[in-house]
Backbone as a chain_set.jsonl record, in Angstrom:
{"seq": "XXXXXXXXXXXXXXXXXXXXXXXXXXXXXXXXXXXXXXXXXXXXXXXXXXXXXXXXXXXXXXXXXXXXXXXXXXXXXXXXXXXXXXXXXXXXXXXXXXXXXXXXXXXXXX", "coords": {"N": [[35.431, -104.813, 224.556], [37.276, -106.893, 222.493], [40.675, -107.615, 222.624], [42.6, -108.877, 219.524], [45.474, -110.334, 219.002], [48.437, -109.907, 216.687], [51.374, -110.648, 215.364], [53.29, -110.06, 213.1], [52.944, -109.167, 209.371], [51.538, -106.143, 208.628], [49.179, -103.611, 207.703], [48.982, -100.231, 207.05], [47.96, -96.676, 206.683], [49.031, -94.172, 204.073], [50.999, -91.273, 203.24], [51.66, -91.797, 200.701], [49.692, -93.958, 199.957], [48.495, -96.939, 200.58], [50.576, -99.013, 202.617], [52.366, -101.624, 204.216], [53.705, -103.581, 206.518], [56.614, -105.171, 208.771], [55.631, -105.738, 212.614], [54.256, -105.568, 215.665], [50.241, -105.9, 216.091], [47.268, -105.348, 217.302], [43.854, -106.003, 217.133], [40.749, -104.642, 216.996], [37.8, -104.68, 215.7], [36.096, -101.932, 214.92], [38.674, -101.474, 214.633], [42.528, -100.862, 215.185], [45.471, -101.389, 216.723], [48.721, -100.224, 216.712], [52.659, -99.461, 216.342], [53.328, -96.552, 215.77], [54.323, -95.612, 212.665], [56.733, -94.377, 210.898], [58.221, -92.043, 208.292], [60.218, -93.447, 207.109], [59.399, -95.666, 207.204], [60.005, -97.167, 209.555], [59.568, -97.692, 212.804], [57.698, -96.29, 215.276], [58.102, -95.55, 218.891], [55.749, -94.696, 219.798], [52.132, -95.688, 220.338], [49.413, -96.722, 217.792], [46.299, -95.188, 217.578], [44.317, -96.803, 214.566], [41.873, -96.723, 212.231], [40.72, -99.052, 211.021], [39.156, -99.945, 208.358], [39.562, -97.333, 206.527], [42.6, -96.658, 207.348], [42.955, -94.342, 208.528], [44.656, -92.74, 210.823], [43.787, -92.54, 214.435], [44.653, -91.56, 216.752], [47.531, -90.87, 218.85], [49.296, -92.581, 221.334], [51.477, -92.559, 224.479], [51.343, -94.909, 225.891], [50.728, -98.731, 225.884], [48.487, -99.577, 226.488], [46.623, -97.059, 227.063], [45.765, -96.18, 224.728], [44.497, -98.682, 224.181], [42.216, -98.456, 226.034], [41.714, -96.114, 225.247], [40.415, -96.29, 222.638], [38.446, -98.601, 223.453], [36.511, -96.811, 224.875], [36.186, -94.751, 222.692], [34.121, -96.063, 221.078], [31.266, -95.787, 218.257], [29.051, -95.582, 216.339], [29.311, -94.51, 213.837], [32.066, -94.951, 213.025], [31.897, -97.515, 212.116], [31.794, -96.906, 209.095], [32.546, -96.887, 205.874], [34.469, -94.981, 204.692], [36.496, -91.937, 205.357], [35.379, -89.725, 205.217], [32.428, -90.174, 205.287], [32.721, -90.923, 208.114], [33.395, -88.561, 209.348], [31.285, -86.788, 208.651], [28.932, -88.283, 209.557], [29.568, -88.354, 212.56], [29.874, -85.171, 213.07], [26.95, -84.883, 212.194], [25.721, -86.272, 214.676], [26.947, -85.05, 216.785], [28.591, -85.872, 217.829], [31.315, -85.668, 217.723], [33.259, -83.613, 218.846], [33.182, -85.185, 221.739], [34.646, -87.308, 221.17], [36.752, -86.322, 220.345], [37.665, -85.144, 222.986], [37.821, -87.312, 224.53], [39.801, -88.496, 223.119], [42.285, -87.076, 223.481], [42.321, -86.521, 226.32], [43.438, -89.42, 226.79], [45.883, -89.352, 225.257], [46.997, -87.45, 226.88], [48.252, -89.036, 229.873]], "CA": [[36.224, -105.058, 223.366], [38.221, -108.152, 223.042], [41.473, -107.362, 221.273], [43.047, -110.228, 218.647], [47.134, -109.895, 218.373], [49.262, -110.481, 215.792], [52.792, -110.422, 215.005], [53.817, -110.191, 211.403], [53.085, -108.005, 208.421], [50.2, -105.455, 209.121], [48.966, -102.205, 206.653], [48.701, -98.703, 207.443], [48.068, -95.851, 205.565], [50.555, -93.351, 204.246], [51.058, -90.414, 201.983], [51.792, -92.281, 199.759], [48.301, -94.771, 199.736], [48.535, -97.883, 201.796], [51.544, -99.572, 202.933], [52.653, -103.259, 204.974], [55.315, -103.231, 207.516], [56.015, -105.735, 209.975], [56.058, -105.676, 213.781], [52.762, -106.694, 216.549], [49.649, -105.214, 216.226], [45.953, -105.949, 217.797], [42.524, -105.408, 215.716], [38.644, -105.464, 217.432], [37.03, -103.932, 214.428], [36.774, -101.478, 213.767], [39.612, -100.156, 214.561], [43.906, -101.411, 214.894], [46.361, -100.686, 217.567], [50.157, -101.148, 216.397], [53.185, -98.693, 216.502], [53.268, -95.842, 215.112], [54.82, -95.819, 211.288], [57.317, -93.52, 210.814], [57.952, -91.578, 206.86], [61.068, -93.915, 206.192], [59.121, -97.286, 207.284], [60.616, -97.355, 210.808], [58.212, -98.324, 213.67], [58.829, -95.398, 216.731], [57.953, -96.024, 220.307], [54.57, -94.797, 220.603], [50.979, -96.828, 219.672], [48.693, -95.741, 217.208], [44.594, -96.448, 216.989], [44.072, -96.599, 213.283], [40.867, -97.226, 211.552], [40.963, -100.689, 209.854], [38.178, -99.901, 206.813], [40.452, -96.272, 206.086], [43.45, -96.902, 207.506], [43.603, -93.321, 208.809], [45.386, -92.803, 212.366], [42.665, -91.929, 215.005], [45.138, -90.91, 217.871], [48.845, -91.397, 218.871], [49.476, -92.823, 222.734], [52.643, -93.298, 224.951], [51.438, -96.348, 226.253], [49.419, -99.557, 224.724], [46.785, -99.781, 227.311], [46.162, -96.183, 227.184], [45.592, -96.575, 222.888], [43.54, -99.638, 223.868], [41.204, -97.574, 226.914], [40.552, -94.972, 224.433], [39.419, -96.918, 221.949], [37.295, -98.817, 223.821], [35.893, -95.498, 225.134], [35.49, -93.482, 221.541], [33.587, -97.107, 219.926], [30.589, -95.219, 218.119], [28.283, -96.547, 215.124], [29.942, -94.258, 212.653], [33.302, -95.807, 212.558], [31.482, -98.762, 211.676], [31.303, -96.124, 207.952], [33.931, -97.071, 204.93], [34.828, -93.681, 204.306], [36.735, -90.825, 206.64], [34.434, -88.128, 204.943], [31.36, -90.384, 206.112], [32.968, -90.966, 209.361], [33.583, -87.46, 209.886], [30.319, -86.079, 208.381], [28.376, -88.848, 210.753], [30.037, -87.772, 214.466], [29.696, -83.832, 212.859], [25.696, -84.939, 212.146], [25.321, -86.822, 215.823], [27.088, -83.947, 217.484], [29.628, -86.465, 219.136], [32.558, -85.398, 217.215], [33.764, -82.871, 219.817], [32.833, -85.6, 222.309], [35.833, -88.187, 220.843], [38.529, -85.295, 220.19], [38.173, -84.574, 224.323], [38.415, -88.485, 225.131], [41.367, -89.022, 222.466], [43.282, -86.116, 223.787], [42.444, -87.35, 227.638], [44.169, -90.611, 226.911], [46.919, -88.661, 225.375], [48.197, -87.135, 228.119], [47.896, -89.941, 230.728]], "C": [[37.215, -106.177, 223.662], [39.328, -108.006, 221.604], [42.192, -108.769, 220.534], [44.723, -109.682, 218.363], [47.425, -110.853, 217.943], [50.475, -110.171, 215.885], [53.187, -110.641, 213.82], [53.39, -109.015, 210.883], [51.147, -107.196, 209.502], [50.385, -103.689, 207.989], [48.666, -101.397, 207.388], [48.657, -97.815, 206.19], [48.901, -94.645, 205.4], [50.242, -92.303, 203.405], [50.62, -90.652, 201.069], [50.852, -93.739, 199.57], [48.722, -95.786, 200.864], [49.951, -98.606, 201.317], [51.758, -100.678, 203.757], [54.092, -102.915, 205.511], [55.292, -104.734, 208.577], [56.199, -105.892, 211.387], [54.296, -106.397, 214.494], [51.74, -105.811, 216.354], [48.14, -106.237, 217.127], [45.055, -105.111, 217.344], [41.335, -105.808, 216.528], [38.52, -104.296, 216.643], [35.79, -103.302, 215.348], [38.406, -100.654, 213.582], [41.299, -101.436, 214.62], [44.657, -100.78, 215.56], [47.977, -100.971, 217.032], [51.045, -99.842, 216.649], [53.236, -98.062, 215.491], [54.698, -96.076, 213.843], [55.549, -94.639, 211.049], [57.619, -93.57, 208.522], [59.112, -93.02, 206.329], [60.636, -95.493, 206.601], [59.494, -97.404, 208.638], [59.197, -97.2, 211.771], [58.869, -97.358, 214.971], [57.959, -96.231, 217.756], [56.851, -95.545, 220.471], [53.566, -95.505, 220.017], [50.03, -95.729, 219.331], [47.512, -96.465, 216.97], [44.592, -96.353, 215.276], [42.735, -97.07, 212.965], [40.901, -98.276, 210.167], [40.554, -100.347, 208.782], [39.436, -98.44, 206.43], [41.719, -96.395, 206.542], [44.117, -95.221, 207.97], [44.168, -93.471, 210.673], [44.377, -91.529, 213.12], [43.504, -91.14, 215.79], [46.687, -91.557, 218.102], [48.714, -91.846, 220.87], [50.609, -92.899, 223.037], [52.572, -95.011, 225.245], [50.353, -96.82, 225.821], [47.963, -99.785, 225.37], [46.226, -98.206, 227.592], [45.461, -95.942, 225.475], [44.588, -97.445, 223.055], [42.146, -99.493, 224.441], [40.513, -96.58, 225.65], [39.911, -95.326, 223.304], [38.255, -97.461, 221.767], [36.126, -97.479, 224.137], [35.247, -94.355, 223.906], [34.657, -94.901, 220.707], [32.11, -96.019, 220.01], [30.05, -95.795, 216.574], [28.88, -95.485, 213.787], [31.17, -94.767, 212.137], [32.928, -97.191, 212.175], [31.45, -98.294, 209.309], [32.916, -96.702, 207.348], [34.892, -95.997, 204.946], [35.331, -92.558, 205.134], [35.8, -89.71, 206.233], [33.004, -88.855, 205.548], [31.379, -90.752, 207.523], [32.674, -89.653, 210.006], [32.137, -86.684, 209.781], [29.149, -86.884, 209.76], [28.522, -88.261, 212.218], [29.579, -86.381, 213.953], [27.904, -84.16, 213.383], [25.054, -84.899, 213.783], [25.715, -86.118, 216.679], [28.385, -84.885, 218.576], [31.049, -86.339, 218.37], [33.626, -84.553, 218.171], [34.149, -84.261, 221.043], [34.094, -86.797, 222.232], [37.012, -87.698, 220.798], [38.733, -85.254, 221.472], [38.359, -85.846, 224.629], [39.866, -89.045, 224.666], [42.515, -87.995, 223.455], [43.042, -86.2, 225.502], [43.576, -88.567, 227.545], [45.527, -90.368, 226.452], [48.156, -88.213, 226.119], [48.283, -87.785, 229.475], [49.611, -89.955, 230.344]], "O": [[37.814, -106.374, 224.719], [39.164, -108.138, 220.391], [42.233, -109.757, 221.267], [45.027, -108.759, 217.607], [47.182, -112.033, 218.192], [50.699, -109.227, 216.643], [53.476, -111.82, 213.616], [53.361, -107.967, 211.528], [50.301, -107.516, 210.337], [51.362, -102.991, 207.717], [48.075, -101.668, 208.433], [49.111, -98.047, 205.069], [49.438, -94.105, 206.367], [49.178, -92.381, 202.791], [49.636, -90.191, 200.491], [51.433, -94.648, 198.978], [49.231, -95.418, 201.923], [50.366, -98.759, 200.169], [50.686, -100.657, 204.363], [55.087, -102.301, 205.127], [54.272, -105.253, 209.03], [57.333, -106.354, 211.511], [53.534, -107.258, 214.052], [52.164, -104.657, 216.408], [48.11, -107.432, 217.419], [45.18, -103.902, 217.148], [40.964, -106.964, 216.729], [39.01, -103.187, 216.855], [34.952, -103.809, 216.094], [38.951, -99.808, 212.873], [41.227, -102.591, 214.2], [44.775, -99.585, 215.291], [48.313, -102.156, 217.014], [50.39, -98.944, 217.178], [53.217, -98.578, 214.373], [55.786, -96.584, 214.113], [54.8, -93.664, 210.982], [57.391, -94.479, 207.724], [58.862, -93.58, 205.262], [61.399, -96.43, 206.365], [58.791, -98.376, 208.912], [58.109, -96.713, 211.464], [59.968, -97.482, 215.512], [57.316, -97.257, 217.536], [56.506, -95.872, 221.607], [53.957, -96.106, 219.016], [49.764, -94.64, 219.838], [47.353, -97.593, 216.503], [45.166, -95.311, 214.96], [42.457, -98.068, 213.631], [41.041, -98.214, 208.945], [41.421, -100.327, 207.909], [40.421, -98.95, 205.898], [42.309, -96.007, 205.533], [45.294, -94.883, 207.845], [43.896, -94.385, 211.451], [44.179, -90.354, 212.808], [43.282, -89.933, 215.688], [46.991, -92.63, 217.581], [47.902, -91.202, 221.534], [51.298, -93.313, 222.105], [53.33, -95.942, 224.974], [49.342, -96.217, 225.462], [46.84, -100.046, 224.937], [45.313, -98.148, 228.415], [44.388, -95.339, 225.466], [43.639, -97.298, 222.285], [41.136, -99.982, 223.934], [39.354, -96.39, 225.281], [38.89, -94.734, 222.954], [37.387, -97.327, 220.904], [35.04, -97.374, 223.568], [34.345, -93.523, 224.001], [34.593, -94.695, 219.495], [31.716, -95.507, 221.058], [30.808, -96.409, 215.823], [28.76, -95.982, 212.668], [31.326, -94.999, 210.938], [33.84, -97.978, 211.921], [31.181, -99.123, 208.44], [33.971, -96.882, 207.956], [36.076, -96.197, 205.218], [34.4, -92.084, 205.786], [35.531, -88.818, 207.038], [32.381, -88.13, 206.324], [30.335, -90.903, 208.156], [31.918, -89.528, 210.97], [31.801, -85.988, 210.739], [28.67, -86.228, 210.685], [27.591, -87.778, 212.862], [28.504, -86.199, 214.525], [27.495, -83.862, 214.505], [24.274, -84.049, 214.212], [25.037, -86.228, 217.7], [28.853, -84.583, 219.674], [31.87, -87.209, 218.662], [34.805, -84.907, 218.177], [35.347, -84.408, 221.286], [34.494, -87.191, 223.328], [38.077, -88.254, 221.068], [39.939, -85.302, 221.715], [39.415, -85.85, 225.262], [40.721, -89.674, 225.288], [43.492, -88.479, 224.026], [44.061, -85.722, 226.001], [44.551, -88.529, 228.296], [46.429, -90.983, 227.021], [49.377, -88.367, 226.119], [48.406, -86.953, 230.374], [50.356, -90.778, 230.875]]}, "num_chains": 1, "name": "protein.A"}
């Protein structure tokens, strides 16, 4: 994976539908590493993978090369899918859904 950083605005998704904030992030599609988005807009201290096409938040990390390891490590042809219900129904189908929750939650606690 070869990541692309930016610095400026960048979207995430929220409660409240999608949102733009700005601080640094880095994107190898499909996915988006940046800091985590806090409820009142505020950017905390840890890094979050997000899924670029949904904009849902795959996993939270302390540190950015542990966010950027597990990413590389969970890449799988369903996140390549628009949709978190066809994401999720895909890994369920292929049986590797279990198989990404134990690598996210490895890189976790690193």
């Amino acid at each position: 994976m070869i990541w692309k950083y930016k610095k400026g605005n960048f979207k995430y998704w929220s409660q409240n539908g999608w949102k733009e904030t700005q601080g640094s992030s880095y994107t190898c599609y499909p996915f988006a590493v940046h800091k985590k988005v806090w409820f009142d807009g505020s950017l905390g201290k840890s890094w979050v993978i997000s899924h670029i096409a949904t904009g849902r938040e795959v996993g939270s990390f302390r540190l950015l090369k542990n966010a950027k390891e597990c990413a590389k490590q969970i890449e799988h042809p369903s996140f390549l899918m628009s949709t978190s219900e066809q994401i999720l129904s895909s890994l369920c189908e292929s049986g590797s859904k279990d198989k990404i929750l134990r690598i996210i939650e490895h890189h976790r606690n690193k």
